[in-house]
TORSE-856505 format. One record per residue (C-alpha): x, y, z. Coordinates in steps of 0.05 Angstrom, whole numbers, plus 5000, padded with zeros to 4 digits. Example, Ala and Ser with C-alpha at 12.3 -4.5 7.8 and 13.67 -1.06 7.14 Angstrom:
524649105156;527349795143;
//
This chain:
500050005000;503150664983;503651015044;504051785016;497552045022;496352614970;491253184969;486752794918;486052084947;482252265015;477452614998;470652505041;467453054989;469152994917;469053654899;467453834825;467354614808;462754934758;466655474723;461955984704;462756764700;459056874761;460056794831;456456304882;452256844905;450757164838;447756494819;440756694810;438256144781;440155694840;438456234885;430956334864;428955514864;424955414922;426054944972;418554744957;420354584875;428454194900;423753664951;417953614907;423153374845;428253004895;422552654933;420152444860;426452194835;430051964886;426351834947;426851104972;420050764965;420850615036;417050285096;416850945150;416550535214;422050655261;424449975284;423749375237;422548685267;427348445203;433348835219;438548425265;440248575327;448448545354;448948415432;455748585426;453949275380;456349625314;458550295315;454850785266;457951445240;453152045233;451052745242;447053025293;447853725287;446254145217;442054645188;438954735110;435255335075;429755215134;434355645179;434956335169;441256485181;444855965133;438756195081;441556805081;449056565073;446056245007;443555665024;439155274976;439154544998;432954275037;431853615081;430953275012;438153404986;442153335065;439452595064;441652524999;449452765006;449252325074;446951695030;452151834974;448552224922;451452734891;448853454901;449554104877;451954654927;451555434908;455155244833;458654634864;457853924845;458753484916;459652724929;461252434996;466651914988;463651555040;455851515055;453551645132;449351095177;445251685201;443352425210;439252915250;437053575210;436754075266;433754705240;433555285284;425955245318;426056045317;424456045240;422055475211;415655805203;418256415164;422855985129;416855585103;412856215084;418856475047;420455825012;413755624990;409755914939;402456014952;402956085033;400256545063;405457205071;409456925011;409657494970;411058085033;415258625013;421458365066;421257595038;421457894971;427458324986;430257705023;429257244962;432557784911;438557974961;445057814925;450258224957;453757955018;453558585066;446058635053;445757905083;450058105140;445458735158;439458275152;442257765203;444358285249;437058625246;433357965244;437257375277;441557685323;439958255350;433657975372;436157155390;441457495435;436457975472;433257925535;425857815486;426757455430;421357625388;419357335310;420957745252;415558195224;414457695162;411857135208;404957015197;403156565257;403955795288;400755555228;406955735189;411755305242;406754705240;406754645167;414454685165;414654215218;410453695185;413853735117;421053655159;417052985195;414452685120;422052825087;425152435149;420651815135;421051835066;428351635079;429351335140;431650595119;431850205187;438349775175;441050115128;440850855139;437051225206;433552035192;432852135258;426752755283;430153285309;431054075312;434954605353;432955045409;437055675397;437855995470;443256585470;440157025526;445757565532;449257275485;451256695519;450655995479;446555605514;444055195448;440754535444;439254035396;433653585404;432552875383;426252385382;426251705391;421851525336;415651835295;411951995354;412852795356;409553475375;405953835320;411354465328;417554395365;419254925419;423955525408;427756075440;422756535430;417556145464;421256025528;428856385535;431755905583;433455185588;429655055651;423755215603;426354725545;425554205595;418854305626;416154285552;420353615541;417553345610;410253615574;411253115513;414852595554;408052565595;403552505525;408551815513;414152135468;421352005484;426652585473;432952865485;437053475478;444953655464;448054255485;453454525441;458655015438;459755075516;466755485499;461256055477;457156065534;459456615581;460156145642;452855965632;453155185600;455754995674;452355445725;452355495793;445655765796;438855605750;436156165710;432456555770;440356605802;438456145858;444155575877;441454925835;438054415879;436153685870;431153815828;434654145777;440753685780;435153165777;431853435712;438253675675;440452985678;434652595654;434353015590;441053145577;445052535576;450452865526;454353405505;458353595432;464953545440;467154065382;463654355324;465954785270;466955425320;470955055360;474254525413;469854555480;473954005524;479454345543;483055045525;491055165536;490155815574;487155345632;490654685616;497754835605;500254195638;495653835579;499953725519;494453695470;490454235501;492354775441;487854385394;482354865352;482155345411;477955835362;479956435405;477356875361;469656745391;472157285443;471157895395;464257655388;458057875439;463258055492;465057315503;471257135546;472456435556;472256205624;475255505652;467955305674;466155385600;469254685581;467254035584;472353715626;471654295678;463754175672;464553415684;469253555749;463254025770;458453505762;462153025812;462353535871;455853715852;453552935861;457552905923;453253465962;446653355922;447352605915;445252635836;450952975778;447053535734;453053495689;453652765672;454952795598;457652365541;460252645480;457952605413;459952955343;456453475301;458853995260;454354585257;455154605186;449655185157;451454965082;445854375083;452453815081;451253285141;458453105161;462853535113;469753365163;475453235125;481653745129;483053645061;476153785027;473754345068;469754845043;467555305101;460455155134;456555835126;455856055050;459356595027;461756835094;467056255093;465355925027;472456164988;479456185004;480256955012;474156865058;477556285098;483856575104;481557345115;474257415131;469357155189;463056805202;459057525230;457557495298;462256845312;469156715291;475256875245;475356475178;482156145199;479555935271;473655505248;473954805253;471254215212;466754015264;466153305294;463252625271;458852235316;460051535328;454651085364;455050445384;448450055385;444949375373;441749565299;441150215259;434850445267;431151095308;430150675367;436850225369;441050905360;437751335403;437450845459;444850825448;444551615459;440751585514;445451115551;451551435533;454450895489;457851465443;463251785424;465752305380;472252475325;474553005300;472052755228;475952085223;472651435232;476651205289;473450585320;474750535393;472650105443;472750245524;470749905582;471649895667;471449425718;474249075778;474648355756;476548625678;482948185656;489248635652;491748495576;486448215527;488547805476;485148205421;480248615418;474548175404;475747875487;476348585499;468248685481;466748045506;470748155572;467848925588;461148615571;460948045620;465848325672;465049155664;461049655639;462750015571;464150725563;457451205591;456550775645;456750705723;462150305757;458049985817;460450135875;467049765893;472949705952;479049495904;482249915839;477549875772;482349695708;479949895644;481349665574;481750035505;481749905442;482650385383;482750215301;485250815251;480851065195;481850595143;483551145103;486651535144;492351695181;495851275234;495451265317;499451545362;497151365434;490551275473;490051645538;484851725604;483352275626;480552205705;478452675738;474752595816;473753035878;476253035950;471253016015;472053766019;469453795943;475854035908;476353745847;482353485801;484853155750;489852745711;491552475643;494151815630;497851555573;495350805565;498450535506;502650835456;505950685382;512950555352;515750275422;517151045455;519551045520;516551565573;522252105614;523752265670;518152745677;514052265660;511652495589;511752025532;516052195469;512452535420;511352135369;513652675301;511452945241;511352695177;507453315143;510253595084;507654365085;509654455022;505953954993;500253855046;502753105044;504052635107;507151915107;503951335149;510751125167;510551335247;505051065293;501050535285;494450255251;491850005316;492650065389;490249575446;491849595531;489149655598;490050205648;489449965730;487750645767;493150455833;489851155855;483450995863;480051115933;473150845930;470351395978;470451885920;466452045858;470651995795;470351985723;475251665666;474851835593;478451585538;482252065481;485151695425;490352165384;492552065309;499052235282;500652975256;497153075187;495453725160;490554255179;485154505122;488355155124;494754825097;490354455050;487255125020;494755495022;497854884980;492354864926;491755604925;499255784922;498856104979;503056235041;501955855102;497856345154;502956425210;498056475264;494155845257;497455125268;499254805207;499054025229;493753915278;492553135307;485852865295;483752495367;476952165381;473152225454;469151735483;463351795538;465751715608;465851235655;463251415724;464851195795;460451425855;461651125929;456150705960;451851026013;
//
């Protein structure tokens, strides 16, 4: 196997440009097709003439579970804000790039290289109704004045004032109110429904999962305090809630308590904790009181995980406040700060939120922050899953959708061009691909996330776990019988857990370098800590005297934006015995899995381009998958 990979071979989006004299947004023709006319042709043609059930007595079920790679975090023209960045592509065409299909994006013929198991569309709640009216012709309010100008609007700063007027200026106030072109509930119903109909048109249980879903937009201040939300199966609310209808997330879950009590099953996903003004991890609920039992109580039924990273940015961990963490400066996206007077704080990440949880648990007896990770990207262009470095293409329209834009503009009211990320895939391990077997999955935690390459890993805790399995196949058959697999509780125990790990590279990808845990757990006076652990490791390094394994080098040619699979290794297996452990206090232990050096899109875009290398951005980054945690709490 030749072990140079070049720019052309790895592509996850085959990327065909249509040369034309005009620019993506100067299409007009692709512009002015409604999102009505693209589902009413795609569901025609293409459709799958498909049962719409959500489980399907036929499909098999794996005790010891597959993993399945997917998106649960994206938006199409049914969102206003990536409308206005010049997005065309509906429901219809994002389960038709996940599935393989080629697609045509703002003048741009698109391909995945590799199809996706499954995907959430999570259109912004706040719009869907005006989003409908604008898109359809014949409803009611079609033709006002505003939805006309918004239809005809071509030039880029005339998008920007309209998103400052319309989206933020009034989703990051204190009352969030709809636009003056929304004509009523009616509107958000009939969206609603026609989002429900496109998901089980192509939901293929066993083959490929549309799972129900939309996002809750919360930004009070300014502060991110989004949420996506995901059903079980086709049992759903005739409109889903919004911002604007209730502008905290005490009031997202007493609605999803409401539908939980009419029989439907939901969950939500916050994202993007780095942009959330200290406000993703409180200390206090949304009336400023110190959060009780209740609220730990209810935060935790409906929020059993958390988004790792998205394409504004890395939310575990931040090298301003982890120094001592060696991988900490990974997609930082610093420049969020010159946005909505955001400055990060150490309680805005996830590890520091999961080491709040456990004191938390301690004095309340129940964690409010006990999440797993998953992936999602964010991605505004309609594309479910768009993560490879070398095939990027920016994720908001025109605002990031070119190489000067990448290297020199920024997303409005977010982030510099060169800070975003490519977001995060999700991977899932359950017993069969369908709404229920995946979501289940979700709901217990069984999940984990990459930073776009499908990196299979495998981890599991226990007392009675066997030190060094043979292979990896007695690994899942061990952790099974003997432990508890990652998103689970340890029971409660009086002798040191062990764990075991096992990671597999992308097949197409680049190579491993080590597999770490990260534990973090909390004294009897509730201060918390933390360490990192490196488990198991490639090319037989040896650790020094300090403790710190060898790096493991670079093969990245910056020149050429090529790297060599000759360092690391193509899998990694081991077992970790925490001779630390005191079973009188809560802990956690989560498992980051870190590739090789390869390069960063940036480099990607400067190399094709002929372009210097931006000297403030990293120009090799290393990919790394996180799983769910494992959680310890004392008996009694």
């Amino acid at each position: 196997m030749n072990k140079s990979i070049l720019i052309p071979t790895l592509l996850s989006i085959t990327i065909t440009t249509i040369l034309s004299a005009c620019s993506p947004l100067e299409s007009k023709e692709n512009q002015d097709r409604s999102a009505t006319e693209q589902s009413t042709q795609a569901a025609s043609n293409t459709a799958p003439k498909q049962e719409t059930s959500d489980t399907n007595q036929s499909v098999a079920v794996n005790p010891s579970k597959d993993v399945y790679f997917g998106e649960t975090h994206m938006h199409t023209a049914f969102s206003l804000d990536a409308y206005l960045g010049g997005t065309r592509l509906t429901h219809e065409d994002a389960y038709r790039y996940a599935q393989g299909e080629t697609i045509n994006l703002m003048g741009r013929e698109l391909k995945r290289h590799r199809p996706l198991d499954f995907i959430a569309v999570t259109d912004h709640a706040e719009y869907i109704g005006e989003m409908y009216t604008n898109l359809t012709e014949g409803a009611e309010g079609h033709n006002q004045k505003l939805l006309k100008e918004l239809r005809g609007m071509t030039d880029i700063k005339d998008r920007e004032a309209w998103f400052m007027k319309y989206v933020i200026s009034s989703n990051r106030g204190t009352h969030p109110a709809h636009p003056p072109f929304f004509t009523g509930p009616e509107s958000v119903k009939s969206a609603w429904k026609i989002m429900q109909e496109t998901a089980d048109r192509y939901n293929q249980p066993g083959k490929f999962t549309a799972l129900k879903a939309f996002e809750w937009s919360g930004a009070p201040g300014g502060g991110n305090l989004h949420r996506n939300v995901i059903f079980r199966d086709a049992q759903v609310p005739d409109a889903p809630i919004s911002y604007i209808d209730t502008n905290r997330e005490d009031g997202l879950w007493q609605w999803m308590a409401q539908q939980e009590a009419k029989g439907m099953k939901l969950l939500a996903i916050p994202h993007n904790s780095n942009a959330s003004k200290g406000m993703m991890f409180p200390s206090v609920d949304a009336e400023g009181k110190p959060i009780d039992l209740e609220y730990a109580q209810t935060r935790q039924h409906f929020e059993p995980l958390m988004e790792m990273m998205q394409v504004k940015g890395n939310s575990e961990v931040h090298r301003q406040f982890w120094p001592e963490d060696e991988f900490s400066d990974f997609e930082n996206a610093d420049s969020i700060q010159k946005n909505s007077g955001r400055t990060f704080h150490k309680k805005d990440f996830v590890r520091e939120g999961l080491k709040m949880g456990l004191a938390y648990e301690q004095s309340l007896g129940v964690n409010p922050f006990k999440y797993g990770t998953i992936g999602g990207t964010d991605n505004h262009n309609g594309l479910p899953s768009a993560v490879a470095e070398d095939s990027f293409i920016g994720a908001h329209g025109a605002d990031d959708g070119s190489v000067k834009a990448r290297r020199t503009g920024k997303v409005v009211g977010w982030i510099d061009g060169k800070d975003l990320s490519i977001g995060t895939l999700a991977g899932v391990w359950a017993t069969q691909n369908t709404r229920s077997g995946l979501w289940d999955a979700m709901k217990s935690r069984e999940t984990y996330s990459t930073t776009g390459p499908r990196i299979k890993v495998r981890f599991f805790g226990g007392v009675e776990l066997p030190a060094k399995p043979k292979n990896g196949q007695e690994l899942v058959q061990q952790g099974y019988d003997l432990g508890v697999p990652m998103g689970s509780d340890l029971p409660s125990i009086g002798s040191a857990p062990t764990f075991t790990v096992h990671a597999m590279k992308d097949p197409d990808g680049a190579n491993l370098d080590r597999i770490q845990i990260i534990k973090g757990w909390v004294d009897v006076k509730g201060k918390t800590y933390e360490k990192i652990f490196d488990v198991v490791w490639s090319d037989k390094r040896k650790k020094g005297e300090d403790g710190k394994l060898t790096p493991v080098g670079n093969t990245v040619d910056l020149t050429t934006a090529k790297y060599t699979n000759t360092i690391g290794a193509t899998a990694l297996i081991g077992s970790w015995t925490d001779s630390e452990f005191n079973p009188e206090q809560h802990a956690f232990y989560y498992t980051r899995v870190i590739e090789i050096p390869t390069p960063r899109w940036t480099t990607y875009d400067a190399v094709r381009s002929k372009q210097p290398l931006l000297d403030d951005v990293q120009a090799s980054i290393q990919e790394r998958a996180w799983t769910s945690p494992i959680w310890y709490k004392p008996a009694g």
